[in-house]
N, C-alpha and C positions, 0 to 999 in steps of 0.2 A: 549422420553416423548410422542408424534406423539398424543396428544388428539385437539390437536386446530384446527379447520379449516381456512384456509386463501384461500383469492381470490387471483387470479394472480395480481402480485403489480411489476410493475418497479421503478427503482430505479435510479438516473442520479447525475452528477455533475453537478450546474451551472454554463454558459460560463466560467466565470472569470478563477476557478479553472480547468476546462477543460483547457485550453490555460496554465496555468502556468505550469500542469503536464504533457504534452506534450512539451511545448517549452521554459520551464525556463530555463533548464542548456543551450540551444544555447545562449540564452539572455549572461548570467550570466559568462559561457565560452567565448564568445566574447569582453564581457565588461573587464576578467582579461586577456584575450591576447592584448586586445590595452593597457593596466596597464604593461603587460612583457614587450612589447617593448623597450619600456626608460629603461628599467631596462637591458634590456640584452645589449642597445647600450652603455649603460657606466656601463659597466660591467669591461672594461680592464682600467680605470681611477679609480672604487672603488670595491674592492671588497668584501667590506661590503654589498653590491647589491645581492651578492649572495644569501641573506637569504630571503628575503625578495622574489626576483626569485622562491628559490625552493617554498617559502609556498604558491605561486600563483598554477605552476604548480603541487603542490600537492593538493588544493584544485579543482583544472579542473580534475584529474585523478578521484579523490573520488567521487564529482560530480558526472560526468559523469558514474562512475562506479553504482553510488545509480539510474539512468537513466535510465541505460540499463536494469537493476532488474526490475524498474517500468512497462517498456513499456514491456516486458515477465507478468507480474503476472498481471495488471490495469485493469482490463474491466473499461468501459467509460458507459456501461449498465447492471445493472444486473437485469434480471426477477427472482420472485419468484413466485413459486405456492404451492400446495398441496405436491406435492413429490419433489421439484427437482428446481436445481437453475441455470438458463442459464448466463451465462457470454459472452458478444460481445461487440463490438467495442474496441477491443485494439489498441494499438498507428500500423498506416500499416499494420493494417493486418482484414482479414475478418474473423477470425475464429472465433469459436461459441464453448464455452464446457459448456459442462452438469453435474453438480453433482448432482447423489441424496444424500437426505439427511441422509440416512443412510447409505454412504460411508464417509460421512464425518468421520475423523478420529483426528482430530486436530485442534483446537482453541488456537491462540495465538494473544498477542497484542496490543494496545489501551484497549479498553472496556473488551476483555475477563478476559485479565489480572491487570484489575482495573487504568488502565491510561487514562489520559486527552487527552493524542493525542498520535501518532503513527498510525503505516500500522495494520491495522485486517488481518490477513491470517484462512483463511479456507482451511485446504488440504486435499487429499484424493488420500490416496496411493495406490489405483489401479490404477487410470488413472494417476497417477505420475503429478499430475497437484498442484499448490495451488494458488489461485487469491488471492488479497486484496483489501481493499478499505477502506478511511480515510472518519473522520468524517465529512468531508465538502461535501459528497455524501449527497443528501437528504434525510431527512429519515433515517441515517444511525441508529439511534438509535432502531428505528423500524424493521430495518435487523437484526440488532443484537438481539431483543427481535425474532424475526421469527426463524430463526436459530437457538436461541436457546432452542428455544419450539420443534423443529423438530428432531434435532439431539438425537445419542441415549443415554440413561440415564448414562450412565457413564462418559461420557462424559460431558456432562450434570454438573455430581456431580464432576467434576474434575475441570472447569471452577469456578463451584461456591466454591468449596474450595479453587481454588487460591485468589477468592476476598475476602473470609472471611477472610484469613489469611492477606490478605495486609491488611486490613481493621482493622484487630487488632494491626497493626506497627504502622499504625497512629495514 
């Protein structure tokens, strides 16, 4: 599409949600391991305990596994400008990646795909990279309209016919 001009805009989370997508699953993993304890110490008096057991520790694994995805794809900052989208501050780490917008190659998720919520992934399979970021980012709806003024027309027209089609389910 590439007719719009845009000023360089960043883009952040407010503390709250900063601190939750960073340090919820510690919170949340901590709170069901003092919940496993009683359960695994009288575990050999009932072992109807067991279930109850596994769906903790399978809820810490899942958890934590949706975690580790976050703090890989999350920037905590994303700049936009004219050509190109910087992505920085991820969870520990100082790295900085650059898409432009015409490697973008992929729209999927929340908004692209006609949903109230969920992770937005933008990928782009040269740098084999793809960040995301949810709607509680400021602005994110205004990312989203940027992006998708930037990116290239087919892309574009593939986006917009997944949401006409959802739109016609409803």
């Amino acid at each position: 599409m590439n007719e719009n001009k845009i000023e360089k805009q960043t883009f952040t989370y407010p503390f709250l949600f900063r601190i939750i997508f960073k340090f919820g699953n510690i919170i949340i993993t901590f709170l069901l391991i003092i919940y496993s304890i009683p359960l695994l110490v009288s575990l050999d008096q009932r072992k109807i305990l067991v279930i109850p057991l596994l769906i903790s520790l399978l809820v810490i694994y899942f958890l934590n596994r949706h975690y580790l995805t976050l703090y890989k794809i999350l920037p905590y900052r994303i700049v936009v400008d004219e050509e190109k989208i910087i992505c920085s501050e991820f969870f520990l780490s100082k790295k900085e990646i650059i898409i432009n917008y015409s490697d973008i190659d992929s729209l999927s998720g929340g908004l692209f795909e006609n949903r109230m919520s969920g992770i937005m992934q933008v990928c782009d399979s040269k740098k084999d990279f793809c960040f995301g970021f949810y709607h509680r980012l400021r602005n994110s709806n205004k990312l989203v309209t940027i992006i998708l003024s930037k990116v290239k027309r087919e892309l574009y027209d593939e986006v917009l016919e997944k949401l006409m089609s959802k739109g016609k389910k409803n």
